[in-house]
N, CA and C atoms as a LAMMPS dump frame, in Angstrom:
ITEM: TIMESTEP
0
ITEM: NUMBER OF ATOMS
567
ITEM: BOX BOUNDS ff ff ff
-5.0000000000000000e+02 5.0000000000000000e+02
-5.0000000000000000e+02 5.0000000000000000e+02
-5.0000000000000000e+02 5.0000000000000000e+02
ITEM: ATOMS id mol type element x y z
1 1 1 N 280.575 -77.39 309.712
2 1 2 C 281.917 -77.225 309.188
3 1 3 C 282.858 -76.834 310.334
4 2 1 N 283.948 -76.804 310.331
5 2 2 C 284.768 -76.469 311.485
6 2 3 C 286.295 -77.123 310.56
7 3 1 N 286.929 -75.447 310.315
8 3 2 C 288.064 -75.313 309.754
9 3 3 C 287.686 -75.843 307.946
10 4 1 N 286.792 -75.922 307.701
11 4 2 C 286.227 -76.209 305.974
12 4 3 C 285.837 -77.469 306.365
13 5 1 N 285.743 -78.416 307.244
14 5 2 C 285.438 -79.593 306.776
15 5 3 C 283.86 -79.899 307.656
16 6 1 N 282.845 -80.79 306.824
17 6 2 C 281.832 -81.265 307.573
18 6 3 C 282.017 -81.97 309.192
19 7 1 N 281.808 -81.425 309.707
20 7 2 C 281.22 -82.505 311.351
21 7 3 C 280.791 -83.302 311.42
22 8 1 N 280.164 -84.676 312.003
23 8 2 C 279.224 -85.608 312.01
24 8 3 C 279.521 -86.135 313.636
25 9 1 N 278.345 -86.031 313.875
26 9 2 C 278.39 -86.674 315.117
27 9 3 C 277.355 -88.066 315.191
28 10 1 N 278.087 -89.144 315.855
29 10 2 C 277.692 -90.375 315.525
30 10 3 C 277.168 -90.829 316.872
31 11 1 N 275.692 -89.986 317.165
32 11 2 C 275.405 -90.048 318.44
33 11 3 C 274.001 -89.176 318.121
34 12 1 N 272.943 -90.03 319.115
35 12 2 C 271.281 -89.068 319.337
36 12 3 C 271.865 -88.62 320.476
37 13 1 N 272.458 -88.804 321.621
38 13 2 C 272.433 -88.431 322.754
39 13 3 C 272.566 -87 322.681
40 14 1 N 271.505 -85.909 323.391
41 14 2 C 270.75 -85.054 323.568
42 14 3 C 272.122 -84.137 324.28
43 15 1 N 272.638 -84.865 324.915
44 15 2 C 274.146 -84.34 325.934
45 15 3 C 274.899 -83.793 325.392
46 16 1 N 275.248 -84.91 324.269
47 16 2 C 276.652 -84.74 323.323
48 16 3 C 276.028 -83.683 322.726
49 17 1 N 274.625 -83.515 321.616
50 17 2 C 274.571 -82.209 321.33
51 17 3 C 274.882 -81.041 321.482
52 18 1 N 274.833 -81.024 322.558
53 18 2 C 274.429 -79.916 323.897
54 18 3 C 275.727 -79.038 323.994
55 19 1 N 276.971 -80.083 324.231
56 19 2 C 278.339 -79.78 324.394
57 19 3 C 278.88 -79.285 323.185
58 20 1 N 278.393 -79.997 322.196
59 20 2 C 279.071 -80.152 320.898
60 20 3 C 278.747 -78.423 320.752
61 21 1 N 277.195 -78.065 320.287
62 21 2 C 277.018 -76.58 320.317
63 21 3 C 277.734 -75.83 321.301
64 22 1 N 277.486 -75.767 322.441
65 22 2 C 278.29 -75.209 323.378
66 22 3 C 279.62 -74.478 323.257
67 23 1 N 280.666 -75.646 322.295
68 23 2 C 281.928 -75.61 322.034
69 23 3 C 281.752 -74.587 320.918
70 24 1 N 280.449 -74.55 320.251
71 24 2 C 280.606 -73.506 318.809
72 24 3 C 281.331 -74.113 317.501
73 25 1 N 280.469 -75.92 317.774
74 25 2 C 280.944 -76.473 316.468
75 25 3 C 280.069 -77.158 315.671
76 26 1 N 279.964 -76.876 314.43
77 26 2 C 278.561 -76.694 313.477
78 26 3 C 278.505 -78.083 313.186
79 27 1 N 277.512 -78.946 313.426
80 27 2 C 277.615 -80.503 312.809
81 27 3 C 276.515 -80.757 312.976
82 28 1 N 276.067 -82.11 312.077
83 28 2 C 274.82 -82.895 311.691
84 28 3 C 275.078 -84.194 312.433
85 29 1 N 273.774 -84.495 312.332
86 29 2 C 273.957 -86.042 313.345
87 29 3 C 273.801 -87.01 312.517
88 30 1 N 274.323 -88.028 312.451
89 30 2 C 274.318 -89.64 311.419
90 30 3 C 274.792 -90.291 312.63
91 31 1 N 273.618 -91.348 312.698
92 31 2 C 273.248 -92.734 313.548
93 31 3 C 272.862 -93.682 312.451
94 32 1 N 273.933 -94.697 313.267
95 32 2 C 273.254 -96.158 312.852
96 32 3 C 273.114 -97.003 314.002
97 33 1 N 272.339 -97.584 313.864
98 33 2 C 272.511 -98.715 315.546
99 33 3 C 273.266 -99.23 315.492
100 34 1 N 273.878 -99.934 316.361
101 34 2 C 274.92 -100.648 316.893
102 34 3 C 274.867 -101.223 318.03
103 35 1 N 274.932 -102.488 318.071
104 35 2 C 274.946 -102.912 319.414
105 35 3 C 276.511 -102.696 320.573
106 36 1 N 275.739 -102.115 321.418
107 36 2 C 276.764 -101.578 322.153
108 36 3 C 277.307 -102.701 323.235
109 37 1 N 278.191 -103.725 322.458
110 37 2 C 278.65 -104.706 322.698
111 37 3 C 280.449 -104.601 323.156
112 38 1 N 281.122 -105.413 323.982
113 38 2 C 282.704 -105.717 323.51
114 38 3 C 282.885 -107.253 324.087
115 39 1 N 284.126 -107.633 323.471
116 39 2 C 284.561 -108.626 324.111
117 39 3 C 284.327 -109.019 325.767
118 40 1 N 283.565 -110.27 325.97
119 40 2 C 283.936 -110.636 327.631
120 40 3 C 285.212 -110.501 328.058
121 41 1 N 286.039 -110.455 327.912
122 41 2 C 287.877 -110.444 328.131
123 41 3 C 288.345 -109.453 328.152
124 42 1 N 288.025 -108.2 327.453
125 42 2 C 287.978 -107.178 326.993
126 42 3 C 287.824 -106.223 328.926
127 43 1 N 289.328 -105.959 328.992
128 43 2 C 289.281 -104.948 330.073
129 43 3 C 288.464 -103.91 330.038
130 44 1 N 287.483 -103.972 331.357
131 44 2 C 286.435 -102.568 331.428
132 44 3 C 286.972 -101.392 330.921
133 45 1 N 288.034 -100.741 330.964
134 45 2 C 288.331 -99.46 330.366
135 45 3 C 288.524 -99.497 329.16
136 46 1 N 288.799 -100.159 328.549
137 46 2 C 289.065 -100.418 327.012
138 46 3 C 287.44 -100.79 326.456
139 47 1 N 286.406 -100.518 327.083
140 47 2 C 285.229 -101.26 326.378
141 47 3 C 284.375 -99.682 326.196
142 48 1 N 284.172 -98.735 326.263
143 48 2 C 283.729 -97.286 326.162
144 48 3 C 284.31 -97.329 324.485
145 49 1 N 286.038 -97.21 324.246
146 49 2 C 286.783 -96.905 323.257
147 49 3 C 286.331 -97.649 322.075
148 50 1 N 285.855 -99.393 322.268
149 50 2 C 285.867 -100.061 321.134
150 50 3 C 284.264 -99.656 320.944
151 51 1 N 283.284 -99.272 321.823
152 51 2 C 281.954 -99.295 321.354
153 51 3 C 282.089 -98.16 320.508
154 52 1 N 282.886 -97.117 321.331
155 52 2 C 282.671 -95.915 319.763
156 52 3 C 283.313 -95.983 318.707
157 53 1 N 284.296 -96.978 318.315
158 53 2 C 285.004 -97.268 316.812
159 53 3 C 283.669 -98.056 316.524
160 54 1 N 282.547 -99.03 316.88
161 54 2 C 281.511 -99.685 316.161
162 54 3 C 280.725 -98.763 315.959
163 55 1 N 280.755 -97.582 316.662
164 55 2 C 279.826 -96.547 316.335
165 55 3 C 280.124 -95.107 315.217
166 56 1 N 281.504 -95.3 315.067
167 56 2 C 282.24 -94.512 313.976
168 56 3 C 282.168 -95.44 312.776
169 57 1 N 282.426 -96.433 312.611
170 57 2 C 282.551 -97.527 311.557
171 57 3 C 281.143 -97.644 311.112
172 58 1 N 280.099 -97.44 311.788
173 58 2 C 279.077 -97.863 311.638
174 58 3 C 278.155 -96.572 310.452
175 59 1 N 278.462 -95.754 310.891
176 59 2 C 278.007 -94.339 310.013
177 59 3 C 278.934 -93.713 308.945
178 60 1 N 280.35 -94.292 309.074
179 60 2 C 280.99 -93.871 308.039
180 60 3 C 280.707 -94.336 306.64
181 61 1 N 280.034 -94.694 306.156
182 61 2 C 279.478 -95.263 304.838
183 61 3 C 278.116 -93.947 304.578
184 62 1 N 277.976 -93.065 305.242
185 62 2 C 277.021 -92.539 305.577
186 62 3 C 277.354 -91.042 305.563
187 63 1 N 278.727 -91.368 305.282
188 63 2 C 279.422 -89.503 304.953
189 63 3 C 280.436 -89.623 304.226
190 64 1 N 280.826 -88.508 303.795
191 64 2 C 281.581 -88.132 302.649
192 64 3 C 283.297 -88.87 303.238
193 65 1 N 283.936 -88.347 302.448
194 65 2 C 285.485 -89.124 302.64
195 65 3 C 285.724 -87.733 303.9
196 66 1 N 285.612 -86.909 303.465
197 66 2 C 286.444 -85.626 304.104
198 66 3 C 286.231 -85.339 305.029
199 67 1 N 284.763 -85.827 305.51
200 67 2 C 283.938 -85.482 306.849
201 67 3 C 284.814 -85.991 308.037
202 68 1 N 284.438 -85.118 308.859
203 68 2 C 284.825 -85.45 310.689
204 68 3 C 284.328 -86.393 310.802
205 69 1 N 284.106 -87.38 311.537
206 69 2 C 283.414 -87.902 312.15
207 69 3 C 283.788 -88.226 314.086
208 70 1 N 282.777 -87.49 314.835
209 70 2 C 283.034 -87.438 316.285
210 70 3 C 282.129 -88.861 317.17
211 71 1 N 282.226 -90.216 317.113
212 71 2 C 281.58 -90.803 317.756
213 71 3 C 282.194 -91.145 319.112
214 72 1 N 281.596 -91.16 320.397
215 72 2 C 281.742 -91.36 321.454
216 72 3 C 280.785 -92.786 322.466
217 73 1 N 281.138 -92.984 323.407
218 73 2 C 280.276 -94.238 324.723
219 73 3 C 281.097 -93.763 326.212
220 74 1 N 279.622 -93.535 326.584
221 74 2 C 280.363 -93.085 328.219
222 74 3 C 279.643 -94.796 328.929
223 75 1 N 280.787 -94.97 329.727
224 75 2 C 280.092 -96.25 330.596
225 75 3 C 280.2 -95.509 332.161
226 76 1 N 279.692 -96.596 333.022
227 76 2 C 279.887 -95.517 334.502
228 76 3 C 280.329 -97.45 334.919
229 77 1 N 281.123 -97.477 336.013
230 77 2 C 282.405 -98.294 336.418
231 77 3 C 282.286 -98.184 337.925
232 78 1 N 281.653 -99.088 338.767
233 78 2 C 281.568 -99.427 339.914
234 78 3 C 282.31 -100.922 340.637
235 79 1 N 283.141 -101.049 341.322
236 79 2 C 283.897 -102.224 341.661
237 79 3 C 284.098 -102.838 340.317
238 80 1 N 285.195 -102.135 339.457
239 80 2 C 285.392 -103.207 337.746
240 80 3 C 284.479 -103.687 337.105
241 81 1 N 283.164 -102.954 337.511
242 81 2 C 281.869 -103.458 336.947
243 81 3 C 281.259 -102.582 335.765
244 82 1 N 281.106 -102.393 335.011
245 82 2 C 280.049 -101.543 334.168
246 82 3 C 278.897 -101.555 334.196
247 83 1 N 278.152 -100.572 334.862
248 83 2 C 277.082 -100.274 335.039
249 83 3 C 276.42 -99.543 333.975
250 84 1 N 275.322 -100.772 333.157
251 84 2 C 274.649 -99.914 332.191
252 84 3 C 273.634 -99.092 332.209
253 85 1 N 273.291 -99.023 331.502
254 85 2 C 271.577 -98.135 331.484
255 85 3 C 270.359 -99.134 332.373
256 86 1 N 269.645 -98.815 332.517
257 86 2 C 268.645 -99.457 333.635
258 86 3 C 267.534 -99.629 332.638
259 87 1 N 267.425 -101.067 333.25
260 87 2 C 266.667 -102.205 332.186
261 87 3 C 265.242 -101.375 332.607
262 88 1 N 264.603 -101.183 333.978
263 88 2 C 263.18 -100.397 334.223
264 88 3 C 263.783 -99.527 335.71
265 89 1 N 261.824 -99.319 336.607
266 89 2 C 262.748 -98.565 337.749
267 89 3 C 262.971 -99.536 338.634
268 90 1 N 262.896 -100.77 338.946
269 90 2 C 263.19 -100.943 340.073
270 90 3 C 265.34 -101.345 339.482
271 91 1 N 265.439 -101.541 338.287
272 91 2 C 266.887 -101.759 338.071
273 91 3 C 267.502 -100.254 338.115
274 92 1 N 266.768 -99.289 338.412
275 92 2 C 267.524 -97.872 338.703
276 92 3 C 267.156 -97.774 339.703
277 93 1 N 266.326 -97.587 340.646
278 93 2 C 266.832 -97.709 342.403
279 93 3 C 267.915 -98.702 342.598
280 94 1 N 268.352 -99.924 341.913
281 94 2 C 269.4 -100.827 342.643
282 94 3 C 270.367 -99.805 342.256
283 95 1 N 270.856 -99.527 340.995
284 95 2 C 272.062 -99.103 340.676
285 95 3 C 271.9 -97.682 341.573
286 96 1 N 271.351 -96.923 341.511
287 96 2 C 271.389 -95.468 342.519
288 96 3 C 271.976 -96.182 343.658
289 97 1 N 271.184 -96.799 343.905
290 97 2 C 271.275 -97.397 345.793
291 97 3 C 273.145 -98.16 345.819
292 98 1 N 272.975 -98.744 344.849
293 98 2 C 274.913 -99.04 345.06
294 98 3 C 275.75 -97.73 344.913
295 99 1 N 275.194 -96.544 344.143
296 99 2 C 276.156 -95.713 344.426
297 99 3 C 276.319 -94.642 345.281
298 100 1 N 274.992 -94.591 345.972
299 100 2 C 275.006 -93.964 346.739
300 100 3 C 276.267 -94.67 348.325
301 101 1 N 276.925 -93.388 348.726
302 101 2 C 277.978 -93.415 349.549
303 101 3 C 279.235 -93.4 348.949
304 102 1 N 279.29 -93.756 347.513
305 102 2 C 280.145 -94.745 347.39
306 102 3 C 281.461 -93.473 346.141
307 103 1 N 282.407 -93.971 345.875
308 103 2 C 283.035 -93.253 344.268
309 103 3 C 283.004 -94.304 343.343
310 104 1 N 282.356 -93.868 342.104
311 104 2 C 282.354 -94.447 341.342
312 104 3 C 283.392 -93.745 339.715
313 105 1 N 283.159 -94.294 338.982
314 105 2 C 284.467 -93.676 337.696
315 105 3 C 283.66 -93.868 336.569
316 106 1 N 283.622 -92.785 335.87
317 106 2 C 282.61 -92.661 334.311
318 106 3 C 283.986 -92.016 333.795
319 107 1 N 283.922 -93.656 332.635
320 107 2 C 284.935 -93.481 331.497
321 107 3 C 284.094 -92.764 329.853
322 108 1 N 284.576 -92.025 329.576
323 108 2 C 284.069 -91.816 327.678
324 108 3 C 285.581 -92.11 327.227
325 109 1 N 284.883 -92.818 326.549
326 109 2 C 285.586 -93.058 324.976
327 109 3 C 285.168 -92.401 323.752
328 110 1 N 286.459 -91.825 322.89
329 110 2 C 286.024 -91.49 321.89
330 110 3 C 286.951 -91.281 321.239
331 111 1 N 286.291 -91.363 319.623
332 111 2 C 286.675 -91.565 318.419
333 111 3 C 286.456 -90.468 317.433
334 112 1 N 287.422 -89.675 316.666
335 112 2 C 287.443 -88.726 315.63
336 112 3 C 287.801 -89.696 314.761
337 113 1 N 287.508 -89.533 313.401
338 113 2 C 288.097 -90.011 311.924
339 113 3 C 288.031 -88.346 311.448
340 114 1 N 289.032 -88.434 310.324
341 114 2 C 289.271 -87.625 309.409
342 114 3 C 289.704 -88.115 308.272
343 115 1 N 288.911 -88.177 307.531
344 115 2 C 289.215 -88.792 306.258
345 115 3 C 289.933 -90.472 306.81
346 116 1 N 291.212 -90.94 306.307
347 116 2 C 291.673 -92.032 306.772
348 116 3 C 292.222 -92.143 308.008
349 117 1 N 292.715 -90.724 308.653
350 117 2 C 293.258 -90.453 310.16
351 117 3 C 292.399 -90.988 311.368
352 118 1 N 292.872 -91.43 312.204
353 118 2 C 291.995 -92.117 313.482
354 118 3 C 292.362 -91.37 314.932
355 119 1 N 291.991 -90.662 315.668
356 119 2 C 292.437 -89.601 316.745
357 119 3 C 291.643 -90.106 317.905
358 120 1 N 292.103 -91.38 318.917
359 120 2 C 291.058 -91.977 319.538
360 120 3 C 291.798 -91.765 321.441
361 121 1 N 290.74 -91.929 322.33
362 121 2 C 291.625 -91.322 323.47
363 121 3 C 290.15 -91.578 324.307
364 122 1 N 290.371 -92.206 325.775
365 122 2 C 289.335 -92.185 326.92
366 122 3 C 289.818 -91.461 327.759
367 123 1 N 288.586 -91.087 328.872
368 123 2 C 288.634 -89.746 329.578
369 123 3 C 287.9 -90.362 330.794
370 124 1 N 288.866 -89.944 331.737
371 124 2 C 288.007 -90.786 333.363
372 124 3 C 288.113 -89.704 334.237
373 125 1 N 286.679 -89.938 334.985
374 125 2 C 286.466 -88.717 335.989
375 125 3 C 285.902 -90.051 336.66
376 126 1 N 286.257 -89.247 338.13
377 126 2 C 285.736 -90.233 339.692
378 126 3 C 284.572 -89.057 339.925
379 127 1 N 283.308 -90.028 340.491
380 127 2 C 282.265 -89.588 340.971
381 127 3 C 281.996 -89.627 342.503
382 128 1 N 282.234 -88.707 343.446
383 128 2 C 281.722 -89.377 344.798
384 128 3 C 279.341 -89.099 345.314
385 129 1 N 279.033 -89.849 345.685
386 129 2 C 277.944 -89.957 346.173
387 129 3 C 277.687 -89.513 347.437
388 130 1 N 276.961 -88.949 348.042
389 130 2 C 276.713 -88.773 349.058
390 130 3 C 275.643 -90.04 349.324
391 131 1 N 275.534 -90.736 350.717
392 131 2 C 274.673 -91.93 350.892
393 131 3 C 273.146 -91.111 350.6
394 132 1 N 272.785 -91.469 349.726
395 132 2 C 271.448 -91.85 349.493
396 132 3 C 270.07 -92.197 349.92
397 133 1 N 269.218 -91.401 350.249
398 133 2 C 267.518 -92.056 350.77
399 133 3 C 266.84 -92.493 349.724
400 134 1 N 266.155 -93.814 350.345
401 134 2 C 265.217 -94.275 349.314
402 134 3 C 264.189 -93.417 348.435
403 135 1 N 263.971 -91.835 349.406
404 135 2 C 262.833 -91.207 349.02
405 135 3 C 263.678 -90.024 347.84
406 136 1 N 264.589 -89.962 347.808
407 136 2 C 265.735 -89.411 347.354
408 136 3 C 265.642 -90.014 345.655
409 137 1 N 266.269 -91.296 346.112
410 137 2 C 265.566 -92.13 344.635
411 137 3 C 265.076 -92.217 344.046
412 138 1 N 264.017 -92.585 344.759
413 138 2 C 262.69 -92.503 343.888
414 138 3 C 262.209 -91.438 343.678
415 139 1 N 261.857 -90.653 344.102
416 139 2 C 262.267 -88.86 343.596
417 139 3 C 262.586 -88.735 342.36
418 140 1 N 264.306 -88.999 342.177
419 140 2 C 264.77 -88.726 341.233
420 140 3 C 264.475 -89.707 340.054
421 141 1 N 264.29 -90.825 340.179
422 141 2 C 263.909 -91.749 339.119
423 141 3 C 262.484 -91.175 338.943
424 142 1 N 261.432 -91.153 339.828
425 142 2 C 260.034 -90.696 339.304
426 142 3 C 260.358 -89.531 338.44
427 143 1 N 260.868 -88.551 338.921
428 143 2 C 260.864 -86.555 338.112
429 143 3 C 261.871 -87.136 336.853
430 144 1 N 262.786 -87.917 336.439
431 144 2 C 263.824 -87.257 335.872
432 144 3 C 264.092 -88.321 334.994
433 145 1 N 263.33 -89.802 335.467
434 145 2 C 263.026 -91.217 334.37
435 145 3 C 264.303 -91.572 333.549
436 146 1 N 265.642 -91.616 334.345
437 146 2 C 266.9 -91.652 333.32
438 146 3 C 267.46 -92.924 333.039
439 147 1 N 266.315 -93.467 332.148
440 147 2 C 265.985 -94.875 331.798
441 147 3 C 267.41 -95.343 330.432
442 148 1 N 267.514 -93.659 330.194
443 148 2 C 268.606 -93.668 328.949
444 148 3 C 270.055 -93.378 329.581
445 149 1 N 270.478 -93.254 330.429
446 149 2 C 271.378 -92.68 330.934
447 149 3 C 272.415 -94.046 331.475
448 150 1 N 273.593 -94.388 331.35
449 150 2 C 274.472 -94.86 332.202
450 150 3 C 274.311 -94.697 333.486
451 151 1 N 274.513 -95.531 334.344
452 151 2 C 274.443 -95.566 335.821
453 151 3 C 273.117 -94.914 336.176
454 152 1 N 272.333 -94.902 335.666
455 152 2 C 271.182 -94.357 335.855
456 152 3 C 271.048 -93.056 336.281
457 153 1 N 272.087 -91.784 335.642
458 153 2 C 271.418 -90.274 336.439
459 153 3 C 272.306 -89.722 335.232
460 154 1 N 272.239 -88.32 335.412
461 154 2 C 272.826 -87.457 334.451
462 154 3 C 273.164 -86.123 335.34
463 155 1 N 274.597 -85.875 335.595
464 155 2 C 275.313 -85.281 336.546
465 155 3 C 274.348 -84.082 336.896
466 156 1 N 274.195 -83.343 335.839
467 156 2 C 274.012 -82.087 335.019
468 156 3 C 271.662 -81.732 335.595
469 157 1 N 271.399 -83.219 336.249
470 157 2 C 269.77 -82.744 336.699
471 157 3 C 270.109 -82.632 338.317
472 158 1 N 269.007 -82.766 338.947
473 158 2 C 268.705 -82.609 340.013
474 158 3 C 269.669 -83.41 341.066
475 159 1 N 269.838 -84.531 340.569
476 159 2 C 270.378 -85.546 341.762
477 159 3 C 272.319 -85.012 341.4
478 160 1 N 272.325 -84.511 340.601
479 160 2 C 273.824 -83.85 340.089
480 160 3 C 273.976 -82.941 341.431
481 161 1 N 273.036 -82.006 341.686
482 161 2 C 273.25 -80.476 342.937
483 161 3 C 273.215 -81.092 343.983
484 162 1 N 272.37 -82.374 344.509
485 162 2 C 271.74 -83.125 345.981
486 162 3 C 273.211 -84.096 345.96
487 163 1 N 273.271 -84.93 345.229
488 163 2 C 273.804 -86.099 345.918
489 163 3 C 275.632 -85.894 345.545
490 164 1 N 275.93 -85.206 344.728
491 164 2 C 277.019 -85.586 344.197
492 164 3 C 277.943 -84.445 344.911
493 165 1 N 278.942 -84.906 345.986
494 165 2 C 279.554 -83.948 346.617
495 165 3 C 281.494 -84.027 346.133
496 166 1 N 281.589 -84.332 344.884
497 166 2 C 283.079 -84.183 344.78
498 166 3 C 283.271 -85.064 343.317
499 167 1 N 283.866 -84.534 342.67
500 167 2 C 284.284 -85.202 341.251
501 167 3 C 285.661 -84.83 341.312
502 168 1 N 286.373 -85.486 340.688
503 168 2 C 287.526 -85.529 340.167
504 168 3 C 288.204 -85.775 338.876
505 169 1 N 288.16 -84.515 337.799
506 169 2 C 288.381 -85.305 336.492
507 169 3 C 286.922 -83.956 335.733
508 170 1 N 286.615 -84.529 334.549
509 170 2 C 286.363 -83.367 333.803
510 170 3 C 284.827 -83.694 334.224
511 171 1 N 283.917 -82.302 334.699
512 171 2 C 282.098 -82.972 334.66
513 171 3 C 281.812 -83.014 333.489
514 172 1 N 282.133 -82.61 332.245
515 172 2 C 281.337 -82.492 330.709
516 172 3 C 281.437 -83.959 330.57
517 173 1 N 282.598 -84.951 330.661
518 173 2 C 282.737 -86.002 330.395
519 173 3 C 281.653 -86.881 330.954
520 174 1 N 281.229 -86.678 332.582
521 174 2 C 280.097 -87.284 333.021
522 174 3 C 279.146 -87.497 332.249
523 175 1 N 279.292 -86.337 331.738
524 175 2 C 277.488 -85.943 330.671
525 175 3 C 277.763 -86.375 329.268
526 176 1 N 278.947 -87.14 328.94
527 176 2 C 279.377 -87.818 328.278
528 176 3 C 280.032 -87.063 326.792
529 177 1 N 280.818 -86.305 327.398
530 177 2 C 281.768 -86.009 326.259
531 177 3 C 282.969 -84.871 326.787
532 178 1 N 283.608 -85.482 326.581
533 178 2 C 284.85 -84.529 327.479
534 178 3 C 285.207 -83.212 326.177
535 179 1 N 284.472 -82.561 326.016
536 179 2 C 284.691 -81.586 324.747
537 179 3 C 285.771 -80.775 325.175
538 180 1 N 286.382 -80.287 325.975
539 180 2 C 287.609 -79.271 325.771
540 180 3 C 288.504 -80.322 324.827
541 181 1 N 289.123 -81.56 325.269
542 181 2 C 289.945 -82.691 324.626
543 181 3 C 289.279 -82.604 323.203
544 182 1 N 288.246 -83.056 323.032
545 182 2 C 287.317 -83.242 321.652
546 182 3 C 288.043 -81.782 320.44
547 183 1 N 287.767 -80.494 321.473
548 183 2 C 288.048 -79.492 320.74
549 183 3 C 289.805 -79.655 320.665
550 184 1 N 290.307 -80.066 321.231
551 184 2 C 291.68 -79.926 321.558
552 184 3 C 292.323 -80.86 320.512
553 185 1 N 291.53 -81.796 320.183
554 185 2 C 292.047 -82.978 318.928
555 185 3 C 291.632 -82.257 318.058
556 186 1 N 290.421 -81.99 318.191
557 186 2 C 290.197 -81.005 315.948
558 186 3 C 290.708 -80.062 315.993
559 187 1 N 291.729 -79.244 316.908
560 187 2 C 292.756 -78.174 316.433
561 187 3 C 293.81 -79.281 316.075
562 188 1 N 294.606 -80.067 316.614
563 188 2 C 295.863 -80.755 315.942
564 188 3 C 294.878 -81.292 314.768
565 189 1 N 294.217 -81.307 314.19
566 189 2 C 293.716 -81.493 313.009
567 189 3 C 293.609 -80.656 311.592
């Protein structure tokens, strides 16, 4: 509940949990799959925003009228590219290995409903890398297997303290949910 009304968060990701408690806001989780698809045409920054309206749309049949509903998609954005989750390891040493040296930009998108109200808004933080060793890599892909993760790492483990020497923009969002904003929309609510 938060202010009388149910929460729902339209997300397994272990992260978003994480934050969501953190913030000191009481909610249940409702998932449906969804293919986390957008238009080819469909400008990279605008493609985070529409996966989480398929992912709000997708569970709202699945809660009450009155309920919150908080669904979110973090992508990670290298040369206008979207870099997804890593198909095995040798497709997460490539993607590490391109970002290492380099800045890269992890957009979230996300989506509140309230009843018929729609409160939708993306959140970009720049990532810089420090260049990267192969043994570094594989390291971190062997210990930390972030087979689920965008761009293959999660700010917030090991390769977050080693490699990552400068962000710009919010770190919660990295870890895929920019919750001060999140909290900052369910007060104008």
């Amino acid at each position: 509940m938060y202010k009388g009304k149910p929460v729902v968060l339209a997300s397994q990701s272990p992260r978003r949990k994480q934050l969501l408690e953190q913030a000191g806001i009481p909610f249940e989780v409702k998932v449906v799959e969804t293919a986390e698809t957008f238009p080819p045409d469909m400008p990279v920054a605008e493609a985070p925003l529409h996966i989480a309206r398929q992912k709000a749309a997708a569970v709202k049949s699945l809660c009450e009228e009155d309920d919150i509903i908080i669904a979110a998609d973090t992508v990670v954005v290298l040369d206008n590219t979207i870099i997804g989750k890593p198909k095995d390891r040798e497709d997460a040493i490539r993607i590490l290995t391109a970002l290492g040296g380099r800045t890269h930009t992890v957009i979230t998108g996300v989506v509140i409903h309230n009843g018929a109200r729609e409160t939708a808004f993306s959140k970009t933080t720049d990532v810089h890398f420090k260049p990267l060793s192969q043994e570094q890599i594989v390291y971190y892909i062997d210990q930390y297997q972030p087979y689920d993760k965008a761009g293959a790492y999660a700010i917030q483990e090991w390769i977050g303290a080693v490699a990552i020497d400068g962000i710009n923009g919010c770190f919660y969002n990295v870890m895929g949910l920019p919750v001060s904003r999140v909290v900052e929309e369910l007060e104008k609510m």
